[in-house]
LUMMIDO-849287 format. One line per 4 residues: number of its first residue (from 1); their letters; for each residue x, y, z negated of C-alpha. Coordinates in steps of 0.25 Angstrom, whole numbers. Layout:
NUM	a	X:Y:Z  ... .
//
This chain:
1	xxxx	-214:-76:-394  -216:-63:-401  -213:-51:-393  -207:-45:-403 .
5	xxxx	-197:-55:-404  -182:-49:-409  -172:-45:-398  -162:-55:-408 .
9	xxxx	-171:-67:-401  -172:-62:-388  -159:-55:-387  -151:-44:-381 .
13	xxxx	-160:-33:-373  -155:-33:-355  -149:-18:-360  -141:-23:-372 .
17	xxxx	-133:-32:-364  -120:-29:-361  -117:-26:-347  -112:-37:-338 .
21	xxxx	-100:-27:-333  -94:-24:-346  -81:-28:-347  -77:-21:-360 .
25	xxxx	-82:-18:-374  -77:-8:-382  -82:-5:-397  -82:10:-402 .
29	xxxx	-87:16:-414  -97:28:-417  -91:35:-433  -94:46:-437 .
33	xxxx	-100:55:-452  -114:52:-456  -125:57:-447  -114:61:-434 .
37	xxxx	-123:52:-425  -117:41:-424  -130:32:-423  -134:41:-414 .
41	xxxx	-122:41:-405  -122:26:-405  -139:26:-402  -138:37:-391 .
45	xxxx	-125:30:-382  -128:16:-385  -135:7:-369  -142:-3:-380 .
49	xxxx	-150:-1:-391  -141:2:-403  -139:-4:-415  -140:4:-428 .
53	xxxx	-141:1:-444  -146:14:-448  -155:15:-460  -163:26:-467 .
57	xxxx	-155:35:-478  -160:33:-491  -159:42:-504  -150:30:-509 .
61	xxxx	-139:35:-500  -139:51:-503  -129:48:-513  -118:42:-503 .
65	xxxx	-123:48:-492  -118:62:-486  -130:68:-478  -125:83:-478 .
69	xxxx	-128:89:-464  -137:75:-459  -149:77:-469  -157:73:-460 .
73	xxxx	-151:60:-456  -161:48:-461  -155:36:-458  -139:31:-457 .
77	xxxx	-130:21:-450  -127:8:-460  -120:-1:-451  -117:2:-439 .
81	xxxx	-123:7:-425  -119:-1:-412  -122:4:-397  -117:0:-383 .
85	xxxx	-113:8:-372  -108:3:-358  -98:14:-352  -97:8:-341 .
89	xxxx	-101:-4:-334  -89:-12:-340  -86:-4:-353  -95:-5:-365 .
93	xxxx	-94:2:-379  -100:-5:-392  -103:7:-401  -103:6:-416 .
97	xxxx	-109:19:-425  -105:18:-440  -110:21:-450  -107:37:-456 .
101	xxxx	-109:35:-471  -95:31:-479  -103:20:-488  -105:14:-473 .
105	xxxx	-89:15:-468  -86:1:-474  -93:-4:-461  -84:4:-451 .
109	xxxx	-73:-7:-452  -81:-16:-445  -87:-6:-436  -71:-3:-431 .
113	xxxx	-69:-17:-431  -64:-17:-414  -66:-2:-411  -61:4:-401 .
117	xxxx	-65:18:-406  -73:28:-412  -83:42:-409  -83:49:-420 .
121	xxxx	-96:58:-421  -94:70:-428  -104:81:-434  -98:95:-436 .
125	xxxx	-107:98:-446  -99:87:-455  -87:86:-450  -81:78:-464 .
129	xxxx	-89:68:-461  -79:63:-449  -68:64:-458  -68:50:-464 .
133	xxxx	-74:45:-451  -61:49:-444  -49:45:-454  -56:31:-455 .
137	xxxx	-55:31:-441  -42:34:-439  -39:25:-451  -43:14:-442 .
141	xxxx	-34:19:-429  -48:21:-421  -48:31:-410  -60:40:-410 .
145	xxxx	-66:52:-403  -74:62:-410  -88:65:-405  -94:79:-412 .
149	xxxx	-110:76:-412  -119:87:-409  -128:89:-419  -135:102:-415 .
153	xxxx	-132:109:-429  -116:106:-428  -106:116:-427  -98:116:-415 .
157	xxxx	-83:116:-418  -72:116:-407  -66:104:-406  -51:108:-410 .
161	xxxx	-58:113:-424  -66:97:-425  -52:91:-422  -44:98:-432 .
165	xxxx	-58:97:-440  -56:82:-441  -41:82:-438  -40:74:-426 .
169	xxxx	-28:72:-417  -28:79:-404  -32:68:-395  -46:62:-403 .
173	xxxx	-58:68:-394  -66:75:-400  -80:79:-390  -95:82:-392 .
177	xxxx	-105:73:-391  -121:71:-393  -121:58:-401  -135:59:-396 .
181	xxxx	-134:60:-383  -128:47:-372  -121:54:-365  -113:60:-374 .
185	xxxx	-111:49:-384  -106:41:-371  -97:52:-369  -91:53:-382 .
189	xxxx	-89:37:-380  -82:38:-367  -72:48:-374  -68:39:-385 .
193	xxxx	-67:29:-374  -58:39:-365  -50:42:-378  -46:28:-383 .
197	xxxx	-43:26:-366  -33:37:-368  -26:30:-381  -23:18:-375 .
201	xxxx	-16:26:-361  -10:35:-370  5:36:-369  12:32:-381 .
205	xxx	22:42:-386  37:40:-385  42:35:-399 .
//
């Protein structure tokens, strides 16, 4: 048999298997503006080799395309990116990125299809791009935290500014992270997890 023989013949790899001890799944999205990171994210957190559907940029796009502030971004998300992250030995996450372009969005109704919620990655350098990313999501009742990504060149904001910035309630998270870095993309998983814990213990108000 040739050596080179696909890993749709043969199978799985031993380290993409899912753990015997999970007892639970739980799908959560990666959104966010062009260029945020969210390929990235997804690539850094993810325990099996991730799936991604990026593709060069071409001139053909430079029409519908906004690039300002990300210049020198070459390629782009046309589907979708997926990840898996165990965090712990009986819960696991499957992580879907989407895609940031609008001409893209068509696909997020698919993408949110059993959700359980969303990290939005936010650049403050182009804070207008999250603005659509946001309302959709709130149009579609999913909870979400916000992550602000560290791109070296980004101003630095305090957060009460970033909340009234993308007029957020009170209660959303909004935290740092390095989308590049596994620690701290777990981390900014853990918090949305810790946050949707909290809606559903949450005490309704009296009527």
């Amino acid at each position: 048999m040739d050596c080179n023989v696909s890993e749709a013949l043969v199978g799985p790899r031993i380290e993409d298997q899912l753990p015997a001890s999970a007892a639970a799944a739980v799908k959560v999205v990666i959104v966010g503006g062009f260029g945020v990171g969210k390929t990235t994210m997804v690539g850094s957190v993810s325990e099996i080799r991730p799936l991604t559907t990026e593709e060069m940029m071409t001139k053909a796009g430079a029409d519908v395309d906004d690039i300002a502030g990300v210049e020198r971004k070459t390629a782009t998300t046309v589907a979708m990116d997926f990840g898996r992250i165990s965090l712990n030995e009986q819960l696991v996450l499957y992580l879907f990125g989407t895609p940031g372009q609008e001409r893209f969005w068509f696909l997020w109704d698919g993408l949110f299809e059993g959700a359980l919620g969303a990290v939005v990655l936010v650049d403050t350098r182009r804070l207008e791009v999250s603005f659509d990313v946001i309302g959709r999501l709130e149009d579609r009742g999913v909870p979400f935290v916000i992550a602000i990504n560290a791109f070296p060149d980004a101003p630095v904001y305090p957060i009460s500014d970033l909340r009234s910035a993308l007029d957020l309630s009170a209660t959303v998270p909004i935290f740092d992270c390095d989308a590049r870095n596994r620690s701290s993309s777990r981390d900014a998983l853990l918090t949305l997890m810790r946050y949707l814990h909290s809606l559903t213990t949450a005490t309704p108000e009296p009527q």
